[in-house]
N, C-alpha and C positions, 0 to 999 in steps of 0.2 A: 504494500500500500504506500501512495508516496505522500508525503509530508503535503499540509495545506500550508500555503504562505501568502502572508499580507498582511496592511493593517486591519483590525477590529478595534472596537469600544465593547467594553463590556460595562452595561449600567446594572448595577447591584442597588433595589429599593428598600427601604428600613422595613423591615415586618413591624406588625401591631407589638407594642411591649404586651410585657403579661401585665393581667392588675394586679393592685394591692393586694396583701396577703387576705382571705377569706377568715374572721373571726366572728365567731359568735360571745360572746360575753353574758353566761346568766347572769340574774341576779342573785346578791347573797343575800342573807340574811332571814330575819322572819319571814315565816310564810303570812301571805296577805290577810287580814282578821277585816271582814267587810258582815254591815248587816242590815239584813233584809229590810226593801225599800228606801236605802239609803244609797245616793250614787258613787262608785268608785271615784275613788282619784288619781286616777292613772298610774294603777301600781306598775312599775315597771317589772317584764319578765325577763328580756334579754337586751344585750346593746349589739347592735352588727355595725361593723366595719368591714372593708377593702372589698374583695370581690365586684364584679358587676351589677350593680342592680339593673333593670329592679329586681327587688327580691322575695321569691315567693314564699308563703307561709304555709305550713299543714299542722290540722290540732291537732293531737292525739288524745283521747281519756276524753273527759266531758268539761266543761266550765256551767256555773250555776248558772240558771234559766234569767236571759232579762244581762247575763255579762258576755263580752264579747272581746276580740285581740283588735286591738287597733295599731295601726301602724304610723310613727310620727318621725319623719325627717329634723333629721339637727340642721345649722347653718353650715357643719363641715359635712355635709354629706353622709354621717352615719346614720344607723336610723334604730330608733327603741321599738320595742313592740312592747304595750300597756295592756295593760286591760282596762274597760270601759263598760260604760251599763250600771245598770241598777241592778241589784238579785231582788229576784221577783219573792213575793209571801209566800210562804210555803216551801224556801226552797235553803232551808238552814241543813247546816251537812261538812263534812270535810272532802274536796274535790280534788284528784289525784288530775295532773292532765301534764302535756309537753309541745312545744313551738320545737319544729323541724323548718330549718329555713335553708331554704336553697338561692345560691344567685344564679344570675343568665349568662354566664360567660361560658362559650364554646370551647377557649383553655382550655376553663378547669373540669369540662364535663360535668359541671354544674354544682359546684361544691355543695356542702350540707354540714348543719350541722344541728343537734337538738340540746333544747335547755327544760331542764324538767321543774315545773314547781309545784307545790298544792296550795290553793286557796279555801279557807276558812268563813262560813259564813251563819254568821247568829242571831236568832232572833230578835 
């Protein structure tokens, strides 16, 4: 085979960087003490940082009837997940449940991560 000869250019384009590292951050501390017909105040469950958002969320276990995960952007870009809602009457109990949050980056194949708390609610 005989040798190719001449000039070329070779243009070499920057790939996508990766993103920031994927963290989940529970919360510590007491578990949430909320009571019925009274509104939460935005107990915090988790803090997420780096990865891609948005970022998707799955419950796992149950939250009491009337509370729900709500999701709140910081001004750096990370984002808490709370909980929000009233617990409905009748629905006092100790609730066992967990935030699995995945981000959207192709990277990571979607990183995940779960924070598990239980919340307390009395009459």
């Amino acid at each position: 085979m005989a040798p190719i000869t001449g000039n070329f250019t070779v243009n070499v384009k920057a790939g996508t960087p990766p993103p920031p590292d994927f963290d989940v951050e529970p919360q510590e501390g007491a578990e949430p003490q909320e009571t019925e017909g009274v509104a939460v105040a935005d107990d915090l469950v988790c803090h997420v940082t780096g990865g891609t958002p948005p970022y998707n969320f799955t419950l796992g276990g149950a939250l009491p009837p009337g509370v729900a995960l709500d999701e709140k952007t910081n001004p750096d870009g990370s984002v808490d997940v709370v909980l929000s809602g009233t617990p409905e009457a009748g629905s006092a109990g100790d609730y066992d449940f967990s935030v699995t949050v995945n981000d959207s980056s192709p990277q990571t194949a979607g990183a995940s991560a779960t924070a598990r708390r239980k919340i307390q609610v009395s009459r």
